[in-house]
N, CA, C and O atoms as a GROMACS GRO file, in nm:
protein
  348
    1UNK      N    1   0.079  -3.438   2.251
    1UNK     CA    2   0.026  -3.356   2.144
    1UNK      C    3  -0.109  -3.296   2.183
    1UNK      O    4  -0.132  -3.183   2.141
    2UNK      N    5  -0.200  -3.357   2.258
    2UNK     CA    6  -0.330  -3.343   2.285
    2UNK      C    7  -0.313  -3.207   2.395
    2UNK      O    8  -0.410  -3.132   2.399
    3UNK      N    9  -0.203  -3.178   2.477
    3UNK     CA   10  -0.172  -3.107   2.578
    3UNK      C   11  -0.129  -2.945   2.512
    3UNK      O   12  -0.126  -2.846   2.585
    4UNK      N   13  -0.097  -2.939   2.360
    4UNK     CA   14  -0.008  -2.850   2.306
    4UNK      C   15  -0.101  -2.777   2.241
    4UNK      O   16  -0.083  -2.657   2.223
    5UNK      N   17  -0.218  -2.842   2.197
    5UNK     CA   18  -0.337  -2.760   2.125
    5UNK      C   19  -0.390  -2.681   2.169
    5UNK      O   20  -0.417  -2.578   2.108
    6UNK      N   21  -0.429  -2.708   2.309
    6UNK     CA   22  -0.485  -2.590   2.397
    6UNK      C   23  -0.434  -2.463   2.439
    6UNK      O   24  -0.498  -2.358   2.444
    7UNK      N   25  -0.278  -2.488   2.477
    7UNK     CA   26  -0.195  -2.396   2.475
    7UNK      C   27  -0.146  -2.298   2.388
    7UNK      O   28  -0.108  -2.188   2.426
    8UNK      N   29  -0.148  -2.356   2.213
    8UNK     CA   30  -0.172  -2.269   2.152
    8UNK      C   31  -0.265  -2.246   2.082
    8UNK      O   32  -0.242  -2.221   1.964
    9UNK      N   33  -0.397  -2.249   2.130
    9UNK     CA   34  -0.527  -2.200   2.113
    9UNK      C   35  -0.541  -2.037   2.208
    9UNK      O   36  -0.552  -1.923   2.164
   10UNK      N   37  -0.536  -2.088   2.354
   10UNK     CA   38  -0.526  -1.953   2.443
   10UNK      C   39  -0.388  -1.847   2.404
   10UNK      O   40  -0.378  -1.727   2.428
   11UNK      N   41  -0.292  -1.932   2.339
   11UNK     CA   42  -0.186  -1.774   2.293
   11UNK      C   43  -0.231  -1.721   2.189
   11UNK      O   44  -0.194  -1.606   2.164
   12UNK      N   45  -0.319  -1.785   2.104
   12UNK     CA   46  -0.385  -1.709   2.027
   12UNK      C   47  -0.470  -1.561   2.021
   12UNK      O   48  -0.467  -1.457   1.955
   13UNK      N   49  -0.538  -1.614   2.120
   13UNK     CA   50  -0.646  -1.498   2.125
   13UNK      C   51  -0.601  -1.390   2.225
   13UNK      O   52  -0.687  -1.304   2.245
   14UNK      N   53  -0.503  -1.377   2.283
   14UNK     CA   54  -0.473  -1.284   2.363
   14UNK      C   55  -0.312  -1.261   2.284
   14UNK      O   56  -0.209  -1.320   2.317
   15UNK      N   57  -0.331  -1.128   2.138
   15UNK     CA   58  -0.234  -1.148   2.099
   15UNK      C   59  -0.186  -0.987   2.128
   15UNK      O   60  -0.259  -0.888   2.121
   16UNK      N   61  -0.034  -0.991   2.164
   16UNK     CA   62   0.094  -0.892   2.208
   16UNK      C   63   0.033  -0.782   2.122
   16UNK      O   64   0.021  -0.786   1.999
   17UNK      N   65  -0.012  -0.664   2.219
   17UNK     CA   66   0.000  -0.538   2.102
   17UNK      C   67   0.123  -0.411   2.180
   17UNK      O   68   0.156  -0.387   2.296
   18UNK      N   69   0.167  -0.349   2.038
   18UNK     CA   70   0.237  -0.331   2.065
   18UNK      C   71   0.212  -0.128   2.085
   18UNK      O   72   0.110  -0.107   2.020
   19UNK      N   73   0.245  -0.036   2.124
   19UNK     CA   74   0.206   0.121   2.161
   19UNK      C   75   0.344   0.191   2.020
   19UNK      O   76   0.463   0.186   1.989
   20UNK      N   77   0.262   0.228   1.995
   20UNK     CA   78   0.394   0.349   1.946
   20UNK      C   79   0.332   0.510   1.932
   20UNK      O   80   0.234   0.531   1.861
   21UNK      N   81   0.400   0.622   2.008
   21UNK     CA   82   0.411   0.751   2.015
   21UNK      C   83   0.402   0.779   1.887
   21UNK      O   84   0.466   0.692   1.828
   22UNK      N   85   0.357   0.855   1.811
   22UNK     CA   86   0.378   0.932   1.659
   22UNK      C   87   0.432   1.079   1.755
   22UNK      O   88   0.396   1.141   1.856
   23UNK      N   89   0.568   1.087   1.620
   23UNK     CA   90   0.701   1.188   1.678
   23UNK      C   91   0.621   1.303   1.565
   23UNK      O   92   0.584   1.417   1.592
   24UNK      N   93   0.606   1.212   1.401
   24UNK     CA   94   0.576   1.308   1.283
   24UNK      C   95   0.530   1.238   1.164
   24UNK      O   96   0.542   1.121   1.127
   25UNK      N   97   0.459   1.370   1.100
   25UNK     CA   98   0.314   1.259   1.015
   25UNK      C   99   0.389   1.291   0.888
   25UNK      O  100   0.460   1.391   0.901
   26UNK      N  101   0.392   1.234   0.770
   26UNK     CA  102   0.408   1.305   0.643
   26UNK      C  103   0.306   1.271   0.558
   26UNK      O  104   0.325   1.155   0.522
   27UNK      N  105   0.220   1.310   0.516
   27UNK     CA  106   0.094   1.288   0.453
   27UNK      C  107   0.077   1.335   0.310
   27UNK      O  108   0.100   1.451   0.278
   28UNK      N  109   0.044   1.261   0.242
   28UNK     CA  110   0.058   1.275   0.097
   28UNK      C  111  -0.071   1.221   0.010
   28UNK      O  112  -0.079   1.098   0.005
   29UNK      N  113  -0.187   1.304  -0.070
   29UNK     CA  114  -0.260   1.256  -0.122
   29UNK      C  115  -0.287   1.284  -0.273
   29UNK      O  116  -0.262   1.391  -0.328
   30UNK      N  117  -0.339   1.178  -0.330
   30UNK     CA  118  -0.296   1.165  -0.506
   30UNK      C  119  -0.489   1.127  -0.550
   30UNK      O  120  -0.553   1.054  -0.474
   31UNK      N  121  -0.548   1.181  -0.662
   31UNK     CA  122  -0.688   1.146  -0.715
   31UNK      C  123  -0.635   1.018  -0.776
   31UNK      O  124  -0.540   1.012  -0.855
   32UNK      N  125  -0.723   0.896  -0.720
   32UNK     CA  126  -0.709   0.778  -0.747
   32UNK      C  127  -0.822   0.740  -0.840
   32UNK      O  128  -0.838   0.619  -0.856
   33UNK      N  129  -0.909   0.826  -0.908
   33UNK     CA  130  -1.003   0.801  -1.000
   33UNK      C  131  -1.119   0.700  -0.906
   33UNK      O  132  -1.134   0.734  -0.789
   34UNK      N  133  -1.182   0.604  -0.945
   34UNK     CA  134  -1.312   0.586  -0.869
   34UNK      C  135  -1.304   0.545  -0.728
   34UNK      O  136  -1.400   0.518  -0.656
   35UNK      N  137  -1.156   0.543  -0.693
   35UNK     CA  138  -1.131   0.511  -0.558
   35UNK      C  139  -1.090   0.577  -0.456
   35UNK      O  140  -1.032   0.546  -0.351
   36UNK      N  141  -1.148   0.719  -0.523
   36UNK     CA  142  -1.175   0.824  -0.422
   36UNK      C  143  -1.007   0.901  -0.440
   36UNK      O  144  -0.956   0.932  -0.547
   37UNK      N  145  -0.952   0.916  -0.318
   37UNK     CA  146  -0.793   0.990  -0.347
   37UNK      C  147  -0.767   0.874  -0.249
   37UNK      O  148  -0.836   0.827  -0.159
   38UNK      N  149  -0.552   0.822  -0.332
   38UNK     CA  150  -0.512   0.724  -0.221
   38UNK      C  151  -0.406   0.864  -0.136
   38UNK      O  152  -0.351   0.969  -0.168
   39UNK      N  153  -0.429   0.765   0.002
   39UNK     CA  154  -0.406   0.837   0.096
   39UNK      C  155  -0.241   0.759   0.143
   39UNK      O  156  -0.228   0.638   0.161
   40UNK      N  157  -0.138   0.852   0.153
   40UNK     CA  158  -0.009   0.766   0.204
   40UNK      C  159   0.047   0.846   0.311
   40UNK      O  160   0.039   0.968   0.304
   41UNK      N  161   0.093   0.800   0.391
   41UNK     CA  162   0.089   0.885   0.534
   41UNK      C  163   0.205   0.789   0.588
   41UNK      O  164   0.201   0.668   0.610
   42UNK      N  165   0.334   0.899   0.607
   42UNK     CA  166   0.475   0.792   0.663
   42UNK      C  167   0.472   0.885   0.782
   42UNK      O  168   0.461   1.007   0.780
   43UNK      N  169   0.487   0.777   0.919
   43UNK     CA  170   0.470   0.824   1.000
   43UNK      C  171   0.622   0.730   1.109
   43UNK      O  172   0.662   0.615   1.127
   44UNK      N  173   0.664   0.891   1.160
   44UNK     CA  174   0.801   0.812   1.251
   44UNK      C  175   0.718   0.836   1.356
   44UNK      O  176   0.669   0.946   1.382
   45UNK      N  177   0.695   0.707   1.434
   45UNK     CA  178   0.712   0.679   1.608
   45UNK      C  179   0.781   0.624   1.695
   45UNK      O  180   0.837   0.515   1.694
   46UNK      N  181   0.776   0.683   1.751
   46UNK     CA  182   0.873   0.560   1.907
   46UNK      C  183   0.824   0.498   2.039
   46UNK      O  184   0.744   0.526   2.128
   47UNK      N  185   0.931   0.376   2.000
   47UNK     CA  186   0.855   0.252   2.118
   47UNK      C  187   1.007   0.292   2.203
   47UNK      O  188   1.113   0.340   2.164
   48UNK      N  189   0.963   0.248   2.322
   48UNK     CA  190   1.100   0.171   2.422
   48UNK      C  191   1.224   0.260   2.412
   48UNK      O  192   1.334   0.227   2.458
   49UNK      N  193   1.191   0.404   2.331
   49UNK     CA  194   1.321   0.462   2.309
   49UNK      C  195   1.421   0.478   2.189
   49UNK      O  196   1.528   0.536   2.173
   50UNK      N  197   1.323   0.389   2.100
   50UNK     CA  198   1.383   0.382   1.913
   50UNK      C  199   1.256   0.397   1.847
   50UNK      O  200   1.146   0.350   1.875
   51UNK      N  201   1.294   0.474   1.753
   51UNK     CA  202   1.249   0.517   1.629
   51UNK      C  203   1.207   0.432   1.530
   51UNK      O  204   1.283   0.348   1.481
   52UNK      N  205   1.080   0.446   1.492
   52UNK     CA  206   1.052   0.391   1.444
   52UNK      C  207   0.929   0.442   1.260
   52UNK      O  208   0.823   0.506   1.257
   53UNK      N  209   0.991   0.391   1.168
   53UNK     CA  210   0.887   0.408   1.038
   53UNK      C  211   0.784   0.371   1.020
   53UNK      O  212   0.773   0.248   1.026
   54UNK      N  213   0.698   0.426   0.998
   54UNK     CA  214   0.551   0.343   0.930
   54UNK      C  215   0.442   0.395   0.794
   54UNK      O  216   0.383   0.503   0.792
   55UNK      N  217   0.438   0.329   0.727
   55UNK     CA  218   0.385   0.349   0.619
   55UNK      C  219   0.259   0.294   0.602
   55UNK      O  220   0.239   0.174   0.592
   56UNK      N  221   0.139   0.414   0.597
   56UNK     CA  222  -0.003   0.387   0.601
   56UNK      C  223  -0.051   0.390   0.487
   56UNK      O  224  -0.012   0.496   0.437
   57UNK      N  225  -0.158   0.294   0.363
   57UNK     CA  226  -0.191   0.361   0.273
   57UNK      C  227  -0.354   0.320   0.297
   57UNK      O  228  -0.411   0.254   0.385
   58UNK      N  229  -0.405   0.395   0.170
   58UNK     CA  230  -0.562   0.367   0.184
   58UNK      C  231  -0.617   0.443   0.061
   58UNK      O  232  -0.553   0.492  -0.032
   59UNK      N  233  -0.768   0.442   0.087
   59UNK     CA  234  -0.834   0.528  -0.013
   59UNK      C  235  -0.941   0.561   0.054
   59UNK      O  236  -0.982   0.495   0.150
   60UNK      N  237  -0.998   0.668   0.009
   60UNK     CA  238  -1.061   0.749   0.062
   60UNK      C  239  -1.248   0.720   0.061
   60UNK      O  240  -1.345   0.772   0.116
   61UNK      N  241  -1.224   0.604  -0.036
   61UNK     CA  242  -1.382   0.601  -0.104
   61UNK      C  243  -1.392   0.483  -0.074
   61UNK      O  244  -1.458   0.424  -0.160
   62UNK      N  245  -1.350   0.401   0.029
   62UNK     CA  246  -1.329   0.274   0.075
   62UNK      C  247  -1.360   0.305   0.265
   62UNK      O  248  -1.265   0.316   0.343
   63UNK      N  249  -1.488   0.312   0.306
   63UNK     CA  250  -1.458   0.330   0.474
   63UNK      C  251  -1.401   0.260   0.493
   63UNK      O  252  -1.373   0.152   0.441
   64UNK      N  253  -1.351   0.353   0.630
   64UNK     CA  254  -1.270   0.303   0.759
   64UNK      C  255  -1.143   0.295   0.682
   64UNK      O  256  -1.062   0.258   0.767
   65UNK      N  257  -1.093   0.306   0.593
   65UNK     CA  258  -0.926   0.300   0.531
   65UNK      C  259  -0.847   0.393   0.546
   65UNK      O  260  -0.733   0.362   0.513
   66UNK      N  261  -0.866   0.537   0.596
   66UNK     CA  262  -0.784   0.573   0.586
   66UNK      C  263  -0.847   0.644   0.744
   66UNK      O  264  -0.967   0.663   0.766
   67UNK      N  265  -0.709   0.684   0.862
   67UNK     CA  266  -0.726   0.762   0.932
   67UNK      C  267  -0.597   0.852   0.976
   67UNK      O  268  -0.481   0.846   0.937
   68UNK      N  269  -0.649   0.922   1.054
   68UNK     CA  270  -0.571   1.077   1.017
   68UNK      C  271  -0.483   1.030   1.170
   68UNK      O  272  -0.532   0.978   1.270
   69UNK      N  273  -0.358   1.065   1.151
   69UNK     CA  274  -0.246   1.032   1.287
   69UNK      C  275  -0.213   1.216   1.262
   69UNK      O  276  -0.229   1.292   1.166
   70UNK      N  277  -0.171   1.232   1.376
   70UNK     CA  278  -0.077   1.353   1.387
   70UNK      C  279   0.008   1.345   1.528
   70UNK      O  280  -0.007   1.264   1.619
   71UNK      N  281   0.087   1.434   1.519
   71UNK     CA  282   0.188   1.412   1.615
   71UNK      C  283   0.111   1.356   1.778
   71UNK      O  284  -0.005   1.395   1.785
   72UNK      N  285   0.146   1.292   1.876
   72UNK     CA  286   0.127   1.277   1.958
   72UNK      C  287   0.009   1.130   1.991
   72UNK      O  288   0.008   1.068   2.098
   73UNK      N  289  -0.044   1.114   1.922
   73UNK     CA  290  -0.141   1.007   1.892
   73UNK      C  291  -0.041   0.886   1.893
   73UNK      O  292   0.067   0.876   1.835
   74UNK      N  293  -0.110   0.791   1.980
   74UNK     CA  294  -0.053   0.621   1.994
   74UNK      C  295  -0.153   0.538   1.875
   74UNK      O  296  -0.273   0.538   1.849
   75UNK      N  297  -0.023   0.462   1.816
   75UNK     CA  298  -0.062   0.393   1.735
   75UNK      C  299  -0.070   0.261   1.796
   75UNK      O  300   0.042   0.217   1.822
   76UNK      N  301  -0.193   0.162   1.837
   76UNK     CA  302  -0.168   0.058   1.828
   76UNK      C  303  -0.169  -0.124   1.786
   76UNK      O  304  -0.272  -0.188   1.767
   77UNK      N  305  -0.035  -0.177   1.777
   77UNK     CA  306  -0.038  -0.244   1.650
   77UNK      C  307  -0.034  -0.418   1.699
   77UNK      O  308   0.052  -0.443   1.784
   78UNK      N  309  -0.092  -0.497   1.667
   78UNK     CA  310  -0.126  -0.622   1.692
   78UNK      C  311  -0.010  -0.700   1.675
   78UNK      O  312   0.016  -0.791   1.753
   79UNK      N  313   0.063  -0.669   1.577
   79UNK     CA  314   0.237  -0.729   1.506
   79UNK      C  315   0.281  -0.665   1.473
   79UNK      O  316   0.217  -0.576   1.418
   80UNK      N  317   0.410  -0.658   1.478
   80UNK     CA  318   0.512  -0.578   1.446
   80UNK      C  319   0.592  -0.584   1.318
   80UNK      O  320   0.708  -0.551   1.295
   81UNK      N  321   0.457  -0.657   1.209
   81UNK     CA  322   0.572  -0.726   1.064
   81UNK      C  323   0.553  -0.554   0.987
   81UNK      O  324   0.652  -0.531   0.918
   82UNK      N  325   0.490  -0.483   0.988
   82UNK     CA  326   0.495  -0.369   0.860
   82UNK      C  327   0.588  -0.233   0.930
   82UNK      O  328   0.593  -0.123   0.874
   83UNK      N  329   0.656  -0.262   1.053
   83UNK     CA  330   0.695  -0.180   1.102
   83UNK      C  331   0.849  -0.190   1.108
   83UNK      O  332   0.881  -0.275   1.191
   84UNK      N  333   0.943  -0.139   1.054
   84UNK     CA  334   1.120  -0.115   1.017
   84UNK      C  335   1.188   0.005   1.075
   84UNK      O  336   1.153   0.121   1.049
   85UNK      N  337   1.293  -0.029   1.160
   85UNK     CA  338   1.346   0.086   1.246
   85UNK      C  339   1.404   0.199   1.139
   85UNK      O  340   1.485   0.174   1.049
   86UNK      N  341   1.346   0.331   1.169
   86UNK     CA  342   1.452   0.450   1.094
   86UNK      C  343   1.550   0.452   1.132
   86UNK      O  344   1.585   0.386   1.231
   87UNK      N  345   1.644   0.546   1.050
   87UNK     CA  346   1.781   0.503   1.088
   87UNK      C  347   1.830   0.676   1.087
   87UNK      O  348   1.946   0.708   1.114
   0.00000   0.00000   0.00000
């Protein structure tokens, strides 16, 4: 047990990121009243040759929450849980 802690201590901190291409942005913004405008931005990219969805949201009156993707820009992502293949 004493041998297993360390091991997953160092997989920790060196964690898998993953690249994705943006193919196309769809960007959509709504007045969110004191929270500036929310910002929703579905964006298809591709990894490895598949397609892939992603759904950004934010607000505008909140730094650093919202940033602008457009075609060609690499997204990259630490885990792969908010990300679902298009079909």
């Amino acid at each position: 047990m004493l041998v297993l802690i360390p091991l997953l201590a160092s997989s920790l901190t060196q964690p898998a990121f993953a690249e994705y291409k943006v193919v196309s942005v769809d960007r959509h913004e709504v007045y969110a009243g004191k929270l500036g405008r929310e910002v929703t931005q579905k964006i298809v990219a591709e990894k490895d040759g598949s397609r892939f969805e992603i759904t950004i949201k934010g607000h505008t009156s909140i730094k650093g929450s919202v940033r602008s993707y457009s075609t060609g820009d690499t997204i990259k992502q630490s885990w792969d849980l908010a990300v679902k293949e298009a079909r």
